[in-house]
VOSEDREN-699606 format. One line per field, with one value per residue (C-alpha): chain; residue number from 1; y, x, z; residue in one letter. Coordinates in Angstrom, 1 decimal. Layout:
<atoms>
unit = c(A / ...)
pos = c(NUM / ...)
v = c(Y / ...)
u = c(X / ...)
w = c(Z / ...)
code = c(a / ...)
</atoms>
This chain:
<atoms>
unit = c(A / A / A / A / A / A / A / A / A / A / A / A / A / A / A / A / A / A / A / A / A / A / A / A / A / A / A / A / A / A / A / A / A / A / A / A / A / A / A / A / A / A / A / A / A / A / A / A / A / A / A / A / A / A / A / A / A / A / A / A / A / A / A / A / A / A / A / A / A / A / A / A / A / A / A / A / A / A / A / A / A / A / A / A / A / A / A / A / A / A / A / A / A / A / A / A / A / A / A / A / A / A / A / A / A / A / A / A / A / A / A / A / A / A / A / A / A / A / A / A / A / A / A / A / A / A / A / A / A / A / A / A / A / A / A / A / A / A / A / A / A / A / A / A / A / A / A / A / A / A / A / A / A / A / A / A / A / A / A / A / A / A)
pos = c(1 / 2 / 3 / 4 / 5 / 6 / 7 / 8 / 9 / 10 / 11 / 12 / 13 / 14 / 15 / 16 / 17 / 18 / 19 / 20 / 21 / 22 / 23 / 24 / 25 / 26 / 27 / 28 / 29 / 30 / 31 / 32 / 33 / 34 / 35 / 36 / 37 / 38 / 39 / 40 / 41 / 42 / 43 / 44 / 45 / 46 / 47 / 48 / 49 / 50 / 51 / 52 / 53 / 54 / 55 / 56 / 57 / 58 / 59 / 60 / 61 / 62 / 63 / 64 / 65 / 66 / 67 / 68 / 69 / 70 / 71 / 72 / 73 / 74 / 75 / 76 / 77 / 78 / 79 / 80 / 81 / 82 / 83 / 84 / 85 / 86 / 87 / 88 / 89 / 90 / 91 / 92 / 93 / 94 / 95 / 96 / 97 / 98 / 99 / 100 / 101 / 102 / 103 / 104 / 105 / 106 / 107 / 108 / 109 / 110 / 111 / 112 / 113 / 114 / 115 / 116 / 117 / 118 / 119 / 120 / 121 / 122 / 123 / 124 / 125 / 126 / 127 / 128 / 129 / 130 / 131 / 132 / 133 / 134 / 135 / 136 / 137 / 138 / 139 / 140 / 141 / 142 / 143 / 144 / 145 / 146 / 147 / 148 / 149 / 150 / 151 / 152 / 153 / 154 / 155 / 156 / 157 / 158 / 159 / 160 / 161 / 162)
v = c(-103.2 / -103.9 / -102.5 / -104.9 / -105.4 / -103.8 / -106.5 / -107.8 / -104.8 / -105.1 / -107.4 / -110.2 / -109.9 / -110.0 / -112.0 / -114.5 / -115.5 / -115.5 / -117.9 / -120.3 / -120.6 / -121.3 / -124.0 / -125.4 / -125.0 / -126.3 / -129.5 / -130.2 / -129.7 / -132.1 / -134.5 / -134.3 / -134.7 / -138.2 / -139.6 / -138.5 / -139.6 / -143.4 / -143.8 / -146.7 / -145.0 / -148.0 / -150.7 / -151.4 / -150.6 / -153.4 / -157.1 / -159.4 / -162.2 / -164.6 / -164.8 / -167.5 / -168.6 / -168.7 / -169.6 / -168.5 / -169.9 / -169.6 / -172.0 / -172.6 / -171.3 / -168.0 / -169.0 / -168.5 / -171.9 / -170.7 / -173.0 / -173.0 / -173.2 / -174.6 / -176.8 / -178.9 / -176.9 / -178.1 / -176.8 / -173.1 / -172.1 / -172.0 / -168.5 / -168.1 / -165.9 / -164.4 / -163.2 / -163.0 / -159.8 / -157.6 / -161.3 / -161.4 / -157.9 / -158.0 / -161.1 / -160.1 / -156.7 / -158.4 / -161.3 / -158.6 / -157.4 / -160.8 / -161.3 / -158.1 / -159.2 / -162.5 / -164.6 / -167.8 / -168.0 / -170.8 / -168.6 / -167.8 / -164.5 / -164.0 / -162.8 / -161.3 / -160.3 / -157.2 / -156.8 / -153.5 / -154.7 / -154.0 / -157.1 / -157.1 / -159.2 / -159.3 / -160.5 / -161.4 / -161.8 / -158.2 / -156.2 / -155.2 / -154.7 / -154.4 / -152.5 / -154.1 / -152.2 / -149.2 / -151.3 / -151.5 / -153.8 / -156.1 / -156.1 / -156.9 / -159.7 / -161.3 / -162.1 / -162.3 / -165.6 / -167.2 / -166.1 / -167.9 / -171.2 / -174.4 / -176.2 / -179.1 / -182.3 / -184.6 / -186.0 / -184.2 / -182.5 / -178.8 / -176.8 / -173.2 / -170.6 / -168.7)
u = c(-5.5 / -2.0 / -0.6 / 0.1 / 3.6 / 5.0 / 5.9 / 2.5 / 1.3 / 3.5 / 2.0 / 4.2 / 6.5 / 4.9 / 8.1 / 8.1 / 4.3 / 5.1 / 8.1 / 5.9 / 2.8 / 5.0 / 7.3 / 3.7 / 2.7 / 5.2 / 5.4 / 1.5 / 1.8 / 5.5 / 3.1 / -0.2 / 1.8 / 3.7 / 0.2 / -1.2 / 1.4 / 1.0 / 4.5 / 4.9 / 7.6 / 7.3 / 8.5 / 11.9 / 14.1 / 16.8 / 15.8 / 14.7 / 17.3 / 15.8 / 12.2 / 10.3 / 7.1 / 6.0 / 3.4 / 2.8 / 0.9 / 0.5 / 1.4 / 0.0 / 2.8 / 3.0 / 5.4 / 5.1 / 5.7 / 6.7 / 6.8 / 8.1 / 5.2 / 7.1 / 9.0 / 5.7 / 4.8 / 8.2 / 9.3 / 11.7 / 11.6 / 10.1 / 9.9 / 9.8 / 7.5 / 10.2 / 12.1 / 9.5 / 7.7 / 8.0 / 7.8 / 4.2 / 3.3 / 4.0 / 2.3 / -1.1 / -1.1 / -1.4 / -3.7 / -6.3 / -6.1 / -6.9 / -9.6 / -11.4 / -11.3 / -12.4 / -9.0 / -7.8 / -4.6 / -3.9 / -2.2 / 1.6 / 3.3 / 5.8 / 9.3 / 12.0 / 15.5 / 16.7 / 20.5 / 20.2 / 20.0 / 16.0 / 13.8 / 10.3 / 7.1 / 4.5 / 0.8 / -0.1 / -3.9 / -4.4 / -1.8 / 0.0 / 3.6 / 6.0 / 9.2 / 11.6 / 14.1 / 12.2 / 11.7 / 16.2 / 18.3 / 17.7 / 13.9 / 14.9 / 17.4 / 14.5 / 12.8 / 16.3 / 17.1 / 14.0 / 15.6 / 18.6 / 17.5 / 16.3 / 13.6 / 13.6 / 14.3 / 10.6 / 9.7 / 12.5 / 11.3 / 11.0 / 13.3 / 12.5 / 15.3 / 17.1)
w = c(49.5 / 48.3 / 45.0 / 41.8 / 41.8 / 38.1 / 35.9 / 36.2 / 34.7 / 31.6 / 28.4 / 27.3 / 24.9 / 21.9 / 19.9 / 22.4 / 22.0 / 18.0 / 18.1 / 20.8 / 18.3 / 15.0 / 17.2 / 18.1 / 14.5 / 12.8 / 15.5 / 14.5 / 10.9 / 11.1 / 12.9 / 10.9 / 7.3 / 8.9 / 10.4 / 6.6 / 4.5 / 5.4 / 6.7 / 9.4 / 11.9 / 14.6 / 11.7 / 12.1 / 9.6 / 9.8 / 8.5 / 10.4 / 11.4 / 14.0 / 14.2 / 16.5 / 17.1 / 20.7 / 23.1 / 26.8 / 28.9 / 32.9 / 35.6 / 38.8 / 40.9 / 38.8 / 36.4 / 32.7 / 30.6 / 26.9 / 24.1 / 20.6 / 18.6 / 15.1 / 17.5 / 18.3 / 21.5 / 23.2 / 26.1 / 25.9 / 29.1 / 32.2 / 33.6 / 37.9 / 39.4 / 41.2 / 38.2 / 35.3 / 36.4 / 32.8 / 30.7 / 32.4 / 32.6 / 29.3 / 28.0 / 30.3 / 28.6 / 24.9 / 26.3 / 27.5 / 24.1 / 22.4 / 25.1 / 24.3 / 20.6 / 21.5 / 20.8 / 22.5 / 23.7 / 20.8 / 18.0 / 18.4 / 19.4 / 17.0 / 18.9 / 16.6 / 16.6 / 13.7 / 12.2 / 13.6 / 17.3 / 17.7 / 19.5 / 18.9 / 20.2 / 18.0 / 18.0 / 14.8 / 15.8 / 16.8 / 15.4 / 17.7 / 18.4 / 21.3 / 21.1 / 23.7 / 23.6 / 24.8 / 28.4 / 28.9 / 28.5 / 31.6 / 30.3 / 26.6 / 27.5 / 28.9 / 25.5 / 23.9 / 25.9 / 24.6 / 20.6 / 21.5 / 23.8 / 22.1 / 22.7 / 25.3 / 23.8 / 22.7 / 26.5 / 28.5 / 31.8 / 31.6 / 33.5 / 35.1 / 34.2 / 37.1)
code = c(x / x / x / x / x / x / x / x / x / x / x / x / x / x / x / x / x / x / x / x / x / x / x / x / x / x / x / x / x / x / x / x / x / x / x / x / x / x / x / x / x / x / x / x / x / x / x / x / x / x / x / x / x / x / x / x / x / x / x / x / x / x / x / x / x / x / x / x / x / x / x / x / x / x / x / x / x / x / x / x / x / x / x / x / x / x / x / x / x / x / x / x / x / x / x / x / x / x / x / x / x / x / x / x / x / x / x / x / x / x / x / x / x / x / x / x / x / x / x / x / x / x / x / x / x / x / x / x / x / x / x / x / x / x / x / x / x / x / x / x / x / x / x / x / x / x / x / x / x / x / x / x / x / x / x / x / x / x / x / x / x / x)
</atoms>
């Protein structure tokens, strides 16, 4: 039999186990008192300075048509399914939430921009938020082209973005 080397014989220090449980202590207790107290730390802080209305629906050839709900349903955008991957990864990921809670596809998502440089999608059905920025910036500028692009004249053809 071979002989334990003889460190392994040797405890662990005993000042090094203290200081990991109260770093893990204090963390839950930090934690437990912000879940308890009520506080909201996903709300953005800034104010809201372009909100829209918008409605997604899928096309035959992949593509994502999105509309401008206050606008009369007119046209935004048309997104290619070539270049709209996170747009409908993440539209599909808040429709399966509206499916499992039984919602059509009818009510707006509500897309908005904040003074302090946050964009948010939100479902106003369900509750639930999406915080673009956390995707980057090639992600996010996605969404913020549909903030900034108006609506498609009353009986103009849509046209896909490149």
């Amino acid at each position: 039999m071979s002989e334990v080397p003889e460190m392994l014989n040797k405890p662990f220090p005993r000042g090094a186990l203290i200081g990991a449980a109260v770093i893990v202590g204090f963390s839950l207790a930090l934690a437990a008192g912000v879940r308890l107290s009520g506080m909201d730390i996903a709300q953005p802080t800034g104010k809201a300075v372009t909100v829209r209305d918008l409605n997604f629906a899928d096309r035959s050839d992949g593509g994502v048509i999105v509309t401008d709900a206050d606008a009369g349903n007119r046209t935004v955008d048309i997104v290619k399914p070539e270049t709209g991957y996170f747009l409908r990864a993440t539209m599909r990921t808040l429709a399966r939430q509206r499916h499992r809670e039984d919602i059509g596809a009818e009510p707006p998502f509500r897309l908005t921009g904040w003074n302090d440089g946050r964009l948010t999608l939100d479902d106003p059905t369900t509750g639930r938020r999406v915080d673009l920025e956390a995707f980057g910036e090639s992600n996010e500028i996605v969404f913020a082209k549909l903030l900034m692009t108006p609506p498609a004249p009353a009986g103009a053809a849509p046209t896909a973005s490149p």
